[in-house]
N, C-alpha and C positions, 0 to 999 in steps of 0.2 A: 289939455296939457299932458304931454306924455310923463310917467311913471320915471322917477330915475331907475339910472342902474343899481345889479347888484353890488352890495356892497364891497371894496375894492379888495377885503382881504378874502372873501370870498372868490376873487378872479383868480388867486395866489400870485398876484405881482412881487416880483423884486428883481432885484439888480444885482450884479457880479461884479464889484468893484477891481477886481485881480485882472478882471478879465479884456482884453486887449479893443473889444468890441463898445466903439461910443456908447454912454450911456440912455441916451435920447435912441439908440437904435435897439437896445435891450427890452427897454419899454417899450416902444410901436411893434417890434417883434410879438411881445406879449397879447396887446392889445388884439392887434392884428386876429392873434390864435382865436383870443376870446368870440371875435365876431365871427369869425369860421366855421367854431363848431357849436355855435350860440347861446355861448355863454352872457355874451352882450346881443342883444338880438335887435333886428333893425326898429327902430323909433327909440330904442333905450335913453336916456339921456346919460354920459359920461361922471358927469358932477363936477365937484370944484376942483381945479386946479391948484392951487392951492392946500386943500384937502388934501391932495395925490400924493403933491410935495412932499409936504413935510410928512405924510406915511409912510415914504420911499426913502427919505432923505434926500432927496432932490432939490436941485434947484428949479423955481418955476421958469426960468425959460428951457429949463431942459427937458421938463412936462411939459412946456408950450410945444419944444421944435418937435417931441413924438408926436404928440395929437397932429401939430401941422403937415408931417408927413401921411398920415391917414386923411387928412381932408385930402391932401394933393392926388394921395392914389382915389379919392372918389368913393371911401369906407364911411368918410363923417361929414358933417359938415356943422359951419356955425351958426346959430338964427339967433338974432340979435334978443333978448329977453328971456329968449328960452334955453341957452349953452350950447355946447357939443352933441351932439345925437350920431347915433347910429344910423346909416344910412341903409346900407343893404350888406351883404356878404357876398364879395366878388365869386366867381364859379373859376376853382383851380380845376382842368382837366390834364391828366396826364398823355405822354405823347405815347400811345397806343392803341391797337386795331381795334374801336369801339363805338359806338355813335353816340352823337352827344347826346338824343334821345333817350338813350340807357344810361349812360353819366348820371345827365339834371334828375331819374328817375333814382336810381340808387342811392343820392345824396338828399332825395327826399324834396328838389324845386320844383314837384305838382309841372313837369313842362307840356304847354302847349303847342299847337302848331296850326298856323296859315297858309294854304294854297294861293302862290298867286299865280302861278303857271300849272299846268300838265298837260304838255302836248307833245305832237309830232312836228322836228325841225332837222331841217339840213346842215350835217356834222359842217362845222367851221374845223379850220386848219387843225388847230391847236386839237380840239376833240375829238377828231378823226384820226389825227396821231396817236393822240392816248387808247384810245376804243379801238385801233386797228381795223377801223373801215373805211371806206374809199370816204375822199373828200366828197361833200356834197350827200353821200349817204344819208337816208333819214336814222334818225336816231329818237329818242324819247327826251324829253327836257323836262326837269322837274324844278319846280323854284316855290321854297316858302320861308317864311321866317318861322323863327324859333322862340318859346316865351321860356320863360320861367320863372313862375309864382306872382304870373301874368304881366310881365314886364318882358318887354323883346330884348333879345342877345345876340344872336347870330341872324345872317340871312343866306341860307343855304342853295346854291345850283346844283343839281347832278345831272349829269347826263349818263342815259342807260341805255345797253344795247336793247331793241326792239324783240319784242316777242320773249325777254326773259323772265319777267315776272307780269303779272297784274298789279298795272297801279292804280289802282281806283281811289279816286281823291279821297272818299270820307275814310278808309283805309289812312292815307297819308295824313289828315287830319288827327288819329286817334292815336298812332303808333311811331315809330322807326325807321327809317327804312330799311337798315341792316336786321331788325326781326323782322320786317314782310319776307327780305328774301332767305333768311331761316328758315322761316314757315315753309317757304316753297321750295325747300330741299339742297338749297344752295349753301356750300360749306365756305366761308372766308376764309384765307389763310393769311394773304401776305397784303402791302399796302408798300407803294414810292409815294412820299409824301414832304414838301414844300411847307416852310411857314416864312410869313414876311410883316411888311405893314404898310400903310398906304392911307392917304387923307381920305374922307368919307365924300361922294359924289352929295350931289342934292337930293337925289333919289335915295340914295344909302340911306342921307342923315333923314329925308322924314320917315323913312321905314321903322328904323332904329332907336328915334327918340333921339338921336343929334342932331348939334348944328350941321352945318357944311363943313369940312375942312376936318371935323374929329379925327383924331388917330381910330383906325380901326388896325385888329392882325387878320392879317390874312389866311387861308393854308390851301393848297390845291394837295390833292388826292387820288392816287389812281390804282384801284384793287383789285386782284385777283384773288379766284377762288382756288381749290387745293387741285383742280387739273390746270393750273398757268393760265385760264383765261380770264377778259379783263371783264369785269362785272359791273365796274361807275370810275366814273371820271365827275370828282366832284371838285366847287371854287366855289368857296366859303369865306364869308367875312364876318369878323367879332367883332364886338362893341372893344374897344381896352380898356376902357373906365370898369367894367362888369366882368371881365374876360381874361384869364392868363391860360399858356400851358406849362407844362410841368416835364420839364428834361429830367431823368437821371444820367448821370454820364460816370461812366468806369474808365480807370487807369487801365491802360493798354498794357498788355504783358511783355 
């Protein structure tokens, strides 16, 4: 039986009654934070609802709809005898020039990596466009998935031009691939880069640990190094129950 949670005043929960933003969205905010930076950590148990209530001065269906909105995003979930638990802590990556290798590393998710491809393959249209070599060109094909804290999240493709780096799979197994090509003297500067969403294939979903049909986000990615040439053309897919990115957006002058 898992441990409950810390105690609630310990999370420093409350509410802003002045304040314009639904109450039930105040608390899932809070919550939310807790599981992020783990304060509540994955198996925790939540505790009573009730309990919460009346701490907060809440109504219990307005601690019911916070908690429900964290089950829905795939944070908690219910088991019947045993309450609310903490499920995992989704991986917030921000939208810039970085791999998610070095991300899930910084944020401390121990990430793994599976090779399911690396070979030699003939540029299709779309990647031939990106990489600026003739259609049908050979090119490098890399495909693995991605863990972290040995649960898969992404399933990553890149394609590279040939003869840039050494990719030697247990290489791709241990590290990056934006530090392999660190290592080997290649400076990143810039990135044209896509994000979308799309149902999960049947392939996706047993790669992933989903059904068929899951929402995944998507991102295609195509980077250059600081003399303008193109170094990967990568098409990436997330889990979105496990996965967001992270816009900043500025008011235009």
């Amino acid at each position: 039986m898992p441990k409950p949670a810390a105690e609630y005043a310990a999370l420093g929960l409350g509410v802003d009654r002045t304040s314009p933003v639904p109450l039930y969205h105040q608390l899932a905010r809070q919550l939310e934070a807790a599981i992020e930076q783990g304060r509540l950590a994955p198996g925790s148990l939540l505790g009573n609802e009730l309990e919460l209530a009346a701490r907060l001065g809440l109504s219990r269906p307005t601690v019911r709809q916070a908690i429900q909105s964290l089950v829905d995003k795939g944070l908690m979930v219910r088991r019947r005898g045993v309450g609310t638990q903490v499920v995992h802590n989704r991986i917030r990556r921000p939208l810039e020039l970085s791999s998610l290798y070095d991300d899930l590393e910084a944020a401390g998710r121990a990430p793994e990596t599976r090779v399911l491809r690396n070979t030699l393959e003939p540029a299709a249209p779309q990647v031939a466009a990106a990489l600026g070599v003739a259609e049908g060109g050979e090119v490098h094909l890399v495909e693995r998935v991605r863990y972290a804290q040995g649960e898969p999240v992404a399933l990553l493709r890149n394609h590279i031009p040939t003869g840039l780096l050494d990719l030697a799979t247990e290489r791709l197994e241990s590290t990056g691939l934006y530090r392999m090509m660190r290592g080997s003297g290649i400076t990143l500067h810039s990135a044209r880069q896509s994000v979308g969403a799309r149902a999960a294939t049947p392939e996706e979903g047993r790669l992933l640990a989903e059904s068929e049909g899951a929402p995944l986000l998507t991102m295609e990615r195509t980077t250059f190094d600081d003399g303008g040439r193109v170094v990967e053309f990568g098409s990436h897919v997330y889990r979105a129950s496990r996965y967001t990115f992270e816009f900043q957006l500025l008011v235009r002058p």
